[in-house]
Gaussian input, Z-matrix of N, CA and C with variables (Angstrom, degrees):
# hf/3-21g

backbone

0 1
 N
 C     1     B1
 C     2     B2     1     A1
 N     3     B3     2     A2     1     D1
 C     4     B4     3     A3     2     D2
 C     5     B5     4     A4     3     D3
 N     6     B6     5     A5     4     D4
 C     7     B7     6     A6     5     D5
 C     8     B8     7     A7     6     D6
 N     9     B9     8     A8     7     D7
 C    10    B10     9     A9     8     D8
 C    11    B11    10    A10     9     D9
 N    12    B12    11    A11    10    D10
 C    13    B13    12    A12    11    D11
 C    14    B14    13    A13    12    D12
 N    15    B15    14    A14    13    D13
 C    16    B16    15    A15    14    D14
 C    17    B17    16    A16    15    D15
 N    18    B18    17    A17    16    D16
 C    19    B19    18    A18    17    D17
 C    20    B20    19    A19    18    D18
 N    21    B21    20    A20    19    D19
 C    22    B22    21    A21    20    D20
 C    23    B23    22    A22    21    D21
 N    24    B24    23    A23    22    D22
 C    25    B25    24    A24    23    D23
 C    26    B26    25    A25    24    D24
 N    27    B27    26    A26    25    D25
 C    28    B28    27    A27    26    D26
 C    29    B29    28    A28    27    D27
 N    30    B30    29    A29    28    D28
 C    31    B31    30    A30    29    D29
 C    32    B32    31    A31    30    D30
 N    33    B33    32    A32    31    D31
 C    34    B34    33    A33    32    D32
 C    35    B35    34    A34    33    D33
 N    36    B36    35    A35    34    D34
 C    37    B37    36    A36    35    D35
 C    38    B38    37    A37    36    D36
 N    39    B39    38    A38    37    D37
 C    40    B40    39    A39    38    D38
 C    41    B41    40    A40    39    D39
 N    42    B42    41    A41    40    D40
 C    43    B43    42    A42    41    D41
 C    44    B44    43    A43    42    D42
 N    45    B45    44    A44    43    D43
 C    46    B46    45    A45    44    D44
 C    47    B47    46    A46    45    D45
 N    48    B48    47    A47    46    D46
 C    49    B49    48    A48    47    D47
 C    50    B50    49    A49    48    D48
 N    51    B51    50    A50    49    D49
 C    52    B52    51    A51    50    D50
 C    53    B53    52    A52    51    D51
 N    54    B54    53    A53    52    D52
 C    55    B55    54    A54    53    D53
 C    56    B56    55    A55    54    D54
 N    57    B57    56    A56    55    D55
 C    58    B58    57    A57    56    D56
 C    59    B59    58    A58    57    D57
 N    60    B60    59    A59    58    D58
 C    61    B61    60    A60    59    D59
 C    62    B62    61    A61    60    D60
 N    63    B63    62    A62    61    D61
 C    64    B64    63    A63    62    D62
 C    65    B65    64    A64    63    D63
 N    66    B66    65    A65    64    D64
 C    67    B67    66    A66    65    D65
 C    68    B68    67    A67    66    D66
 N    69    B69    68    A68    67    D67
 C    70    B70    69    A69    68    D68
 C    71    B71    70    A70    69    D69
 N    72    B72    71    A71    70    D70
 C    73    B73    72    A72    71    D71
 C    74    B74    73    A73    72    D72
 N    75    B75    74    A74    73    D73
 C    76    B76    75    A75    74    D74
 C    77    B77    76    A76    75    D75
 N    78    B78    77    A77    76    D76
 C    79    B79    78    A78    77    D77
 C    80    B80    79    A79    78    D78
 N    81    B81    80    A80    79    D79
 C    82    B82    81    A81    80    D80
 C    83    B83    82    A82    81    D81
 N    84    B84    83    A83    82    D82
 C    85    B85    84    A84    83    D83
 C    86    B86    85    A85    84    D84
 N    87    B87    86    A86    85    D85
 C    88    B88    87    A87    86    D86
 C    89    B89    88    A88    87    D87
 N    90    B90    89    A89    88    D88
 C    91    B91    90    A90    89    D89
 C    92    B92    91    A91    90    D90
 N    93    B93    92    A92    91    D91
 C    94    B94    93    A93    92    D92
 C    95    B95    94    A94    93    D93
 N    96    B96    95    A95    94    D94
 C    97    B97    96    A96    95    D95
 C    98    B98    97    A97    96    D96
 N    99    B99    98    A98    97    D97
 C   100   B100    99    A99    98    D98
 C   101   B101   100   A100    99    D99
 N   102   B102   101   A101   100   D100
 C   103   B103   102   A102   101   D101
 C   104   B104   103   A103   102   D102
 N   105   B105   104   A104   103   D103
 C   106   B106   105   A105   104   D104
 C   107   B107   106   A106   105   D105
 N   108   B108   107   A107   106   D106
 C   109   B109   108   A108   107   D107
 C   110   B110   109   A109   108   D108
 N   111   B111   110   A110   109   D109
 C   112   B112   111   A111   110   D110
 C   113   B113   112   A112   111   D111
 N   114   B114   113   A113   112   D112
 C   115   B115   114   A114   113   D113
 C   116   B116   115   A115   114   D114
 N   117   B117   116   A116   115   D115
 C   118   B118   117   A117   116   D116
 C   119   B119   118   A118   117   D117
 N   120   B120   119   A119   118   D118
 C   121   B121   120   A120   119   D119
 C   122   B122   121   A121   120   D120
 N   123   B123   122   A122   121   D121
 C   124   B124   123   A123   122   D122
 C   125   B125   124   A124   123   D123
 N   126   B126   125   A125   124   D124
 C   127   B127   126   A126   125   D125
 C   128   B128   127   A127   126   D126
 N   129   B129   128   A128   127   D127
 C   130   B130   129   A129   128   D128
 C   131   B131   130   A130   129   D129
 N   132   B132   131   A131   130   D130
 C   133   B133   132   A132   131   D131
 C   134   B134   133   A133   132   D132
 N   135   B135   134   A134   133   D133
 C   136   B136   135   A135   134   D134
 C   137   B137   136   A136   135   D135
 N   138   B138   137   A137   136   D136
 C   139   B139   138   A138   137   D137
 C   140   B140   139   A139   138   D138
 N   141   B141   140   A140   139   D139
 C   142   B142   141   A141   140   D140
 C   143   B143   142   A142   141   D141
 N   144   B144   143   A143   142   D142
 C   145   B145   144   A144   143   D143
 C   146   B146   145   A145   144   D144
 N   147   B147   146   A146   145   D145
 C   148   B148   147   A147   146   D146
 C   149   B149   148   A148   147   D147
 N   150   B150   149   A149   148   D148
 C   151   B151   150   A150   149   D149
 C   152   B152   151   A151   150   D150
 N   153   B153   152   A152   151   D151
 C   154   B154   153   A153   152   D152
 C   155   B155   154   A154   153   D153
 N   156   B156   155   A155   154   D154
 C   157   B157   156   A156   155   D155
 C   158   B158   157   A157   156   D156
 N   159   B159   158   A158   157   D157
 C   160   B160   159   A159   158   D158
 C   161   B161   160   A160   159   D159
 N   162   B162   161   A161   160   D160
 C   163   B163   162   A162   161   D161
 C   164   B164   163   A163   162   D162
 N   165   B165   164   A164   163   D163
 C   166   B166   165   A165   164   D164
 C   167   B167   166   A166   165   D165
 N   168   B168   167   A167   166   D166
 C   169   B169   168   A168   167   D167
 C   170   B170   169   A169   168   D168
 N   171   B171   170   A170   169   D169
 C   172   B172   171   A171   170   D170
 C   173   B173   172   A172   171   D171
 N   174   B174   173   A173   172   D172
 C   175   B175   174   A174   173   D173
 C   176   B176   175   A175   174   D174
 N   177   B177   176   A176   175   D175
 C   178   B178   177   A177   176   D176
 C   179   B179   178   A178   177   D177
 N   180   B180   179   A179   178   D178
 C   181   B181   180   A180   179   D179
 C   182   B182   181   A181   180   D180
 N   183   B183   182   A182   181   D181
 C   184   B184   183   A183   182   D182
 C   185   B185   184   A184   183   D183
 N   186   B186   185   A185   184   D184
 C   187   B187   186   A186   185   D185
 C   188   B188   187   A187   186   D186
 N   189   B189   188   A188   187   D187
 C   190   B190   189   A189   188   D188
 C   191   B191   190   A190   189   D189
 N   192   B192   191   A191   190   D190
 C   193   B193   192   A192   191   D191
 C   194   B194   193   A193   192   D192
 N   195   B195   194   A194   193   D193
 C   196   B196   195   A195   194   D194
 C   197   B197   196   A196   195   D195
 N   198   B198   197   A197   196   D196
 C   199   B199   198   A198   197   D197
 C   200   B200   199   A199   198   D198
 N   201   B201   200   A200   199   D199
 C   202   B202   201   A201   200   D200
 C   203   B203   202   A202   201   D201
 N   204   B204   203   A203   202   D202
 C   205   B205   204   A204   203   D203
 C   206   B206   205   A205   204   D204
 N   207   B207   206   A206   205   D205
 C   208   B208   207   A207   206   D206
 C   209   B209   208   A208   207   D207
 N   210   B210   209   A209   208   D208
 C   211   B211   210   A210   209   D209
 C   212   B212   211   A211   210   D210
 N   213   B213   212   A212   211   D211
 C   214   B214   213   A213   212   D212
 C   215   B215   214   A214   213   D213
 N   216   B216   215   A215   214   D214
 C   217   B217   216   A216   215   D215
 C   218   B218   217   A217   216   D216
 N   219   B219   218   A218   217   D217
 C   220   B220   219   A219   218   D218
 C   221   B221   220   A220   219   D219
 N   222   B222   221   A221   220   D220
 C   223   B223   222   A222   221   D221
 C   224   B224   223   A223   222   D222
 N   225   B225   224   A224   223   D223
 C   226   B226   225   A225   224   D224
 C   227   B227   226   A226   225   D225
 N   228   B228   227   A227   226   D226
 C   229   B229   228   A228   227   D227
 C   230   B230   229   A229   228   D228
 N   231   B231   230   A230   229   D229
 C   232   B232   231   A231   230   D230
 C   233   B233   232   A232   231   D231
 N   234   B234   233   A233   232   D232
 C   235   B235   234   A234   233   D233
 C   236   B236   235   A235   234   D234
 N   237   B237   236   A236   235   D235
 C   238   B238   237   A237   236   D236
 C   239   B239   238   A238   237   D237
 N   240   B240   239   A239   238   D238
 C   241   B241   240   A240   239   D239
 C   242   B242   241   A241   240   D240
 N   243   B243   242   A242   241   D241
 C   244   B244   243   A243   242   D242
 C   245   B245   244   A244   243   D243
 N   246   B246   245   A245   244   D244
 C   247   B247   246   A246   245   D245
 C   248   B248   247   A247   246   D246
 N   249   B249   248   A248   247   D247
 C   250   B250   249   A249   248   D248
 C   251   B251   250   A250   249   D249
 N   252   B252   251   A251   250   D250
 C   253   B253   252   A252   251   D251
 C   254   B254   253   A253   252   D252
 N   255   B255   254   A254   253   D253
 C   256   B256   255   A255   254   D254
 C   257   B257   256   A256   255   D255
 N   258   B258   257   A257   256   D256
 C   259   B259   258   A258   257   D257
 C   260   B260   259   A259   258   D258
 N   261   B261   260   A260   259   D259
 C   262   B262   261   A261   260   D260
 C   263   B263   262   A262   261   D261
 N   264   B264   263   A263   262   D262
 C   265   B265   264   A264   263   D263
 C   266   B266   265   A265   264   D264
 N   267   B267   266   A266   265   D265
 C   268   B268   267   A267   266   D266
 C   269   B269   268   A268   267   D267
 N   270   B270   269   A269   268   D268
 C   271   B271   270   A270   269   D269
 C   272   B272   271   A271   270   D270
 N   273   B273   272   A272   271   D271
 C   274   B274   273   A273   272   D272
 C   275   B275   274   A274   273   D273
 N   276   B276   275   A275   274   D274
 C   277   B277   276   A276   275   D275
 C   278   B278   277   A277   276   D276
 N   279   B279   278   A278   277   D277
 C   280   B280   279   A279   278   D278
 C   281   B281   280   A280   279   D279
 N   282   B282   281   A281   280   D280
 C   283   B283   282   A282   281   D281
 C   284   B284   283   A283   282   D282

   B1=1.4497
   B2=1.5305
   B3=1.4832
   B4=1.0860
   B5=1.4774
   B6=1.3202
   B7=1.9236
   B8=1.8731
   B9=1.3938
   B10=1.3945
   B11=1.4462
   B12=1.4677
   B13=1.5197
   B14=1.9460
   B15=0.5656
   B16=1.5020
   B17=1.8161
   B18=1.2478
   B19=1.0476
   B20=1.6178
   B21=1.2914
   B22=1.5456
   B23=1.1383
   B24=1.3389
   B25=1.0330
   B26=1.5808
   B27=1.6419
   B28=1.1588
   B29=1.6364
   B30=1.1213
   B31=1.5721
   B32=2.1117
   B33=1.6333
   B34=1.2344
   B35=1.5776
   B36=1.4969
   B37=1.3244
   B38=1.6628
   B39=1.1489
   B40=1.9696
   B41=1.6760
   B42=1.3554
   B43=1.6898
   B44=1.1133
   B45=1.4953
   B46=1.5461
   B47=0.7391
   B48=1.4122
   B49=1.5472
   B50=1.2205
   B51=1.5196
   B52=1.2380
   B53=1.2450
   B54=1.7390
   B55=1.9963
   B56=1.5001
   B57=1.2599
   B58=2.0744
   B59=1.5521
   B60=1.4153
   B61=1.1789
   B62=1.5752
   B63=1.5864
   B64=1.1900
   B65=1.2284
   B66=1.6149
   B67=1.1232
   B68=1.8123
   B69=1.2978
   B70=1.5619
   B71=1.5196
   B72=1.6239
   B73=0.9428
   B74=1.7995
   B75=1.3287
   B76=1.4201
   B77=1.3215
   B78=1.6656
   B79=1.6270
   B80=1.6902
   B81=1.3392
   B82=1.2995
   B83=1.9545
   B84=1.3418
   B85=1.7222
   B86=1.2099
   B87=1.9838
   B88=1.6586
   B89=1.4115
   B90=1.6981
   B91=1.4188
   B92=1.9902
   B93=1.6557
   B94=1.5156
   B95=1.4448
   B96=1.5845
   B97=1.9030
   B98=1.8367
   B99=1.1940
   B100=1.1538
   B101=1.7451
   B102=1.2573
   B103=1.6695
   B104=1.9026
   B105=1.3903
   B106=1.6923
   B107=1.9467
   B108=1.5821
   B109=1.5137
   B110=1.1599
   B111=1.6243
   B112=1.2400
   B113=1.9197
   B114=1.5456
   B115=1.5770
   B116=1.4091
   B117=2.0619
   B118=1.3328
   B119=1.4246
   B120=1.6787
   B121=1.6901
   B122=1.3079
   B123=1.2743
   B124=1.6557
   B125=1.5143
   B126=1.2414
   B127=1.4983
   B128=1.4066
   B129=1.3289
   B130=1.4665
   B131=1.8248
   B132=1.1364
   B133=1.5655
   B134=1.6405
   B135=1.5884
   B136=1.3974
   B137=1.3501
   B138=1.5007
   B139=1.6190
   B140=1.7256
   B141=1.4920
   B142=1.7255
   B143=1.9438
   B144=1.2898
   B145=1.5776
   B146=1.3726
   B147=1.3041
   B148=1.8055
   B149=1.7694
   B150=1.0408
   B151=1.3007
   B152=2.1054
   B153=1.4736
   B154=0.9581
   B155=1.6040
   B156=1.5991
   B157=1.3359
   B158=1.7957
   B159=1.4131
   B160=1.3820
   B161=1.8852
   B162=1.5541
   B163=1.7952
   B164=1.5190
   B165=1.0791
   B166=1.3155
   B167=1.4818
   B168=1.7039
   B169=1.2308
   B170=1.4121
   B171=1.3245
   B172=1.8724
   B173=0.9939
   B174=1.3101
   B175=1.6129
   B176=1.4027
   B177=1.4243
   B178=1.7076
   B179=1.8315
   B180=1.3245
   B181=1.7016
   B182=1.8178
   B183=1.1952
   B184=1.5583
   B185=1.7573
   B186=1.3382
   B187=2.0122
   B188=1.4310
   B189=0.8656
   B190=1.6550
   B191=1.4077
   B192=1.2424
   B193=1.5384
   B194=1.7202
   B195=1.5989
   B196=1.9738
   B197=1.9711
   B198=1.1880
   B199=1.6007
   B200=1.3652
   B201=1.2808
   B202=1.1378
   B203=1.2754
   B204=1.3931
   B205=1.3080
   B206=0.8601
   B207=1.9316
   B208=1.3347
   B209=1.6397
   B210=1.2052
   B211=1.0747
   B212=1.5500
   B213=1.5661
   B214=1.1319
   B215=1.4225
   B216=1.0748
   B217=1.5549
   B218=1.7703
   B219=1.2876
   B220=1.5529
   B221=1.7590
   B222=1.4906
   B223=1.0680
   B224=1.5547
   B225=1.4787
   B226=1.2271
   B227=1.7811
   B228=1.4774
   B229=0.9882
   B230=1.8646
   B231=1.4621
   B232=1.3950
   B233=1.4372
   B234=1.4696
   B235=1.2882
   B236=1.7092
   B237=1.3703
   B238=1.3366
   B239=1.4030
   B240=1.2503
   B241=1.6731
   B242=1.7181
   B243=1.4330
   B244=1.4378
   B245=1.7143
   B246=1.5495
   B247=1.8175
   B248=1.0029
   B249=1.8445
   B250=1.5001
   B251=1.7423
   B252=1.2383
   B253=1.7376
   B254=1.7134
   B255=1.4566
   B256=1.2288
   B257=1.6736
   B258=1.7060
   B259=1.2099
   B260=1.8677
   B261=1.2078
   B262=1.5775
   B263=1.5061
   B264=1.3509
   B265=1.4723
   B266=1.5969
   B267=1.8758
   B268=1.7125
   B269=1.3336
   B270=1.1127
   B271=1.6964
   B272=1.2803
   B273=1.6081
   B274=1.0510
   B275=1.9019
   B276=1.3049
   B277=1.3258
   B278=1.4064
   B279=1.4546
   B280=1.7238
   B281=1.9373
   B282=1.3033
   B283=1.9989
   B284=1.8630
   A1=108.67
   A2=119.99
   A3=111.30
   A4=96.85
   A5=111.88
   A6=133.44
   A7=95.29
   A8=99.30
   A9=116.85
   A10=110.83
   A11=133.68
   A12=101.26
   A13=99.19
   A14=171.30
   A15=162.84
   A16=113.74
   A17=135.94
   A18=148.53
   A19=139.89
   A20=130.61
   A21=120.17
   A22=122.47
   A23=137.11
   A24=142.51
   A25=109.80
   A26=139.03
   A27=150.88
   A28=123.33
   A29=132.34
   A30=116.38
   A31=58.89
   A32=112.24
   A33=110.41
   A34=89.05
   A35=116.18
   A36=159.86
   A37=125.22
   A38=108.24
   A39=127.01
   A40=98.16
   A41=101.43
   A42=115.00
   A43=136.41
   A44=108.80
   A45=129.84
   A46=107.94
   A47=175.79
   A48=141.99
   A49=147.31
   A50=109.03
   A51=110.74
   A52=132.65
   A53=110.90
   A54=126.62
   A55=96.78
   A56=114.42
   A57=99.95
   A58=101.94
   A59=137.70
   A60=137.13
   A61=84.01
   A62=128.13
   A63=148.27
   A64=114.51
   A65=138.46
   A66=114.28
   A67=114.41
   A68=117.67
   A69=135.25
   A70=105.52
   A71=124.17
   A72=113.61
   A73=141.98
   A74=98.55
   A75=117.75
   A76=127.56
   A77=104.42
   A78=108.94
   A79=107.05
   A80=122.09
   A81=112.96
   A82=104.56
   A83=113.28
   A84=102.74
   A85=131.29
   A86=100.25
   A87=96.55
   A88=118.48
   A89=118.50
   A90=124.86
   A91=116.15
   A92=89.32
   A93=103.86
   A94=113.58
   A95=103.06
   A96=90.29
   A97=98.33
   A98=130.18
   A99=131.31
   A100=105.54
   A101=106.26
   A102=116.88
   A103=108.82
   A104=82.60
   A105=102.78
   A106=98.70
   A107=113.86
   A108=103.45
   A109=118.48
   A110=112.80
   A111=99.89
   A112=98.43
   A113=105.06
   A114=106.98
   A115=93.85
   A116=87.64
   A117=116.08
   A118=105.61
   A119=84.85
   A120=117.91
   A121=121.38
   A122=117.86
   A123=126.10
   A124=113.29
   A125=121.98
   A126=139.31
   A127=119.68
   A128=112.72
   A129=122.07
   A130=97.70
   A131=90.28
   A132=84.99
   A133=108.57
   A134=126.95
   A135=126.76
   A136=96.70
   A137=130.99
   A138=104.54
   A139=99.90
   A140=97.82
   A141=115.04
   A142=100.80
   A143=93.47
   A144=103.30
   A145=132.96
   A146=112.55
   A147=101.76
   A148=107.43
   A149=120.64
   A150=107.03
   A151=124.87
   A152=110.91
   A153=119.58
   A154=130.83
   A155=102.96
   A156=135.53
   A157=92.69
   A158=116.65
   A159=119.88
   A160=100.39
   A161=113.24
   A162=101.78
   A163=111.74
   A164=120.66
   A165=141.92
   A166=107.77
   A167=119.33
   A168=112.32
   A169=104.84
   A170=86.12
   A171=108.49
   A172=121.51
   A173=138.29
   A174=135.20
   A175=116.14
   A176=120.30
   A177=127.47
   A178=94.02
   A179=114.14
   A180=69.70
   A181=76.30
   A182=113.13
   A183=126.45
   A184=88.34
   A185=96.13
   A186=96.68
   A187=86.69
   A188=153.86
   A189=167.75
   A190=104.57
   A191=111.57
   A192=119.67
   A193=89.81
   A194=102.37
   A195=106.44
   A196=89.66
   A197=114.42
   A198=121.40
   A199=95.53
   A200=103.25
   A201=122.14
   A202=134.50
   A203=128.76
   A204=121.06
   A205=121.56
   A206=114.06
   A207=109.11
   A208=113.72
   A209=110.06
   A210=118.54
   A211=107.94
   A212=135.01
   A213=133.47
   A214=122.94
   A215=130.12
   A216=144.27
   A217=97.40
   A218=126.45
   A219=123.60
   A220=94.40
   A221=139.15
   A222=152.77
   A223=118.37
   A224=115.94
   A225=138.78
   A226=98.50
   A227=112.61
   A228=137.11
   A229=84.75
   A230=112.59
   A231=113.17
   A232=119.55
   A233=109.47
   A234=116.88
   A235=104.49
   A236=122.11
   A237=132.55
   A238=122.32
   A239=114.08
   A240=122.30
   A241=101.53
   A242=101.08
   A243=118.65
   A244=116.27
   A245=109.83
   A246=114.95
   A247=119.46
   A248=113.21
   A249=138.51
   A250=102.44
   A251=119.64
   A252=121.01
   A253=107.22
   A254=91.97
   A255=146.30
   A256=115.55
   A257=131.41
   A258=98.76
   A259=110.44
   A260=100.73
   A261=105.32
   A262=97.66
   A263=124.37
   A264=130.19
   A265=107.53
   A266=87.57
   A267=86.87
   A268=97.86
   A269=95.04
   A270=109.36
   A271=98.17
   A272=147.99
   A273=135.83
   A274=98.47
   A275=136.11
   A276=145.99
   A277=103.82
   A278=97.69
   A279=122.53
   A280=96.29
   A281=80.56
   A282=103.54
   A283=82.22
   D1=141.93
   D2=-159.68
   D3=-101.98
   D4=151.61
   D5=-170.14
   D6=-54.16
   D7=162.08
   D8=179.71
   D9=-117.33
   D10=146.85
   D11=-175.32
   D12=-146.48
   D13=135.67
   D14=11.36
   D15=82.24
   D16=55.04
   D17=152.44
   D18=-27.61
   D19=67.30
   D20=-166.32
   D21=-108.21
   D22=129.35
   D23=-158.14
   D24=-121.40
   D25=87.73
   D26=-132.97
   D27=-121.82
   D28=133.84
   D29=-147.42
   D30=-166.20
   D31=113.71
   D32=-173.46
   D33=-126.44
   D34=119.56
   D35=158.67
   D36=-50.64
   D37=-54.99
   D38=164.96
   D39=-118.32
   D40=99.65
   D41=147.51
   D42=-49.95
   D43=-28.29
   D44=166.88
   D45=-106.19
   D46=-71.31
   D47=161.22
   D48=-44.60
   D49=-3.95
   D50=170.41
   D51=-60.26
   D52=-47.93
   D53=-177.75
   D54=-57.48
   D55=-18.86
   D56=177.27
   D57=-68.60
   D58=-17.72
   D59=-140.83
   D60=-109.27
   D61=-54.61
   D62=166.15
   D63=-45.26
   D64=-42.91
   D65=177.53
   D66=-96.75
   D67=-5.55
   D68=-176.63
   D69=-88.31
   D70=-37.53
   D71=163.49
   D72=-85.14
   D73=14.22
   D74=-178.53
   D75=-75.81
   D76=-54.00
   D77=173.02
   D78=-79.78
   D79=-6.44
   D80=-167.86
   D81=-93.70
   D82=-44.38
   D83=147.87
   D84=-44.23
   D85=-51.23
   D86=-174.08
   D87=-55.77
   D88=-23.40
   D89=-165.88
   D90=-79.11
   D91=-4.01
   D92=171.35
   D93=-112.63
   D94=10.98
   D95=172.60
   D96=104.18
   D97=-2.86
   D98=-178.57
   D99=-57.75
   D100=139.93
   D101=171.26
   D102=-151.62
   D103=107.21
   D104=-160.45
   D105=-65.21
   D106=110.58
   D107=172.47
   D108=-101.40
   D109=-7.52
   D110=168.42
   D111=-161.16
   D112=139.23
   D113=-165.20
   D114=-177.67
   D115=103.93
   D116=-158.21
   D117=60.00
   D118=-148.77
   D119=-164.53
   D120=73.93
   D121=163.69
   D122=172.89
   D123=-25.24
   D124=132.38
   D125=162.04
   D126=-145.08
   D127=163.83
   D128=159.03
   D129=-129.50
   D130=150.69
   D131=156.50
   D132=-118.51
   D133=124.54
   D134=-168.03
   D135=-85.75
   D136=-54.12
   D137=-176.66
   D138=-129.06
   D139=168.10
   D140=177.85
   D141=64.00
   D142=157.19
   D143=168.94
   D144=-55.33
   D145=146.80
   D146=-172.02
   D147=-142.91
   D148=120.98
   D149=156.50
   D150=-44.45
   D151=172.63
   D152=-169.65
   D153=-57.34
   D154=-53.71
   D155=-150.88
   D156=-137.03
   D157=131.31
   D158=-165.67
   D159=-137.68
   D160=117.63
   D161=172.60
   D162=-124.66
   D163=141.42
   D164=-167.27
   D165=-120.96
   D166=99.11
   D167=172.55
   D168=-124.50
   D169=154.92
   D170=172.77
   D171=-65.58
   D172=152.65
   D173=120.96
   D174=-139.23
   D175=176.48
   D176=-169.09
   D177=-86.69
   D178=3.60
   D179=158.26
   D180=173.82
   D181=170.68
   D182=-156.94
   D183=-71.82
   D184=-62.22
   D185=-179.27
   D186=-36.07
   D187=-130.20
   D188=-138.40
   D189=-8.05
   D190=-32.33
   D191=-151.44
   D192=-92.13
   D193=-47.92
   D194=-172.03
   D195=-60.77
   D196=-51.67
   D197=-178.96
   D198=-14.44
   D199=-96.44
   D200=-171.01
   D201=-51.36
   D202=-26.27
   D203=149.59
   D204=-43.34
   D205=-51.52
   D206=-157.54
   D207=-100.59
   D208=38.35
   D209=-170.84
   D210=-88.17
   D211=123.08
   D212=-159.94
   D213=-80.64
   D214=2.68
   D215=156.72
   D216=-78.95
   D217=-53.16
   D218=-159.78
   D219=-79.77
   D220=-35.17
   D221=132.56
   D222=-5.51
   D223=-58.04
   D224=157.81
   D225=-38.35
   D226=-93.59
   D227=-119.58
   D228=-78.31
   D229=-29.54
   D230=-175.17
   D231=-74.50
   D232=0.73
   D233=179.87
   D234=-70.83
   D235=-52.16
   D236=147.65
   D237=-16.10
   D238=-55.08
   D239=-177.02
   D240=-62.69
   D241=-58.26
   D242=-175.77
   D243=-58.99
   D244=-20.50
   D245=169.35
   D246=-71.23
   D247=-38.18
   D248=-145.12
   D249=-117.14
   D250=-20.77
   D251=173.38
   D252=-127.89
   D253=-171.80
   D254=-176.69
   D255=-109.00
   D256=69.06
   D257=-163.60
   D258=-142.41
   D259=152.81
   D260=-179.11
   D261=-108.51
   D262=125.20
   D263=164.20
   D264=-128.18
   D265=127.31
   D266=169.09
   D267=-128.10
   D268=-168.08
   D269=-164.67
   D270=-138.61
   D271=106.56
   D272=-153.16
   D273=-142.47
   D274=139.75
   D275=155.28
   D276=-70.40
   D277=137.30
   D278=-177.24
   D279=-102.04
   D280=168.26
   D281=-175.11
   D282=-79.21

């Protein structure tokens, strides 16, 4: 079965409200199988425009991945992300 993945693309607006969004949204992915591969850190972007801050999460299968977005506690908590950033999230199936 092919991987599920959770895509964000982040340009963060309130510096101080954002880590509420960061630490509230952590156990509520992890509780669907989430495994964070990439959140933040060093980048360039070499071509086309990019937001700031870029996260790449896992899951065992794309359903897992829609799960969990749309899961109405993480729904909650993304309202926060969405006060405090700038953000593109997809939800994309892996090979």
């Amino acid at each position: 079965m092919a991987k599920g993945y959770i895509i964000g693309h982040i340009t963060v607006t309130d510096p101080e409200g954002y880590p509420e969004y960061v630490r509230r949204d952590t156990p509520i992915l992890e509780s669907h199988g989430a495994r964070f591969i990439v959140r933040g850190g060093q980048s360039q972007t070499m071509e086309g425009a990019a937001q700031d801050r870029h996260v790449v999460i896992e899951f065992d299968s794309y359903e897992k991945a829609l799960e969990a977005y749309n899961d109405p506690d993480y729904q909650e908590v993304a309202d926060i992300r969405r006060r405090c950033a700038e953000s593109t999230i997809i939800v994309v199936e892996g090979v």
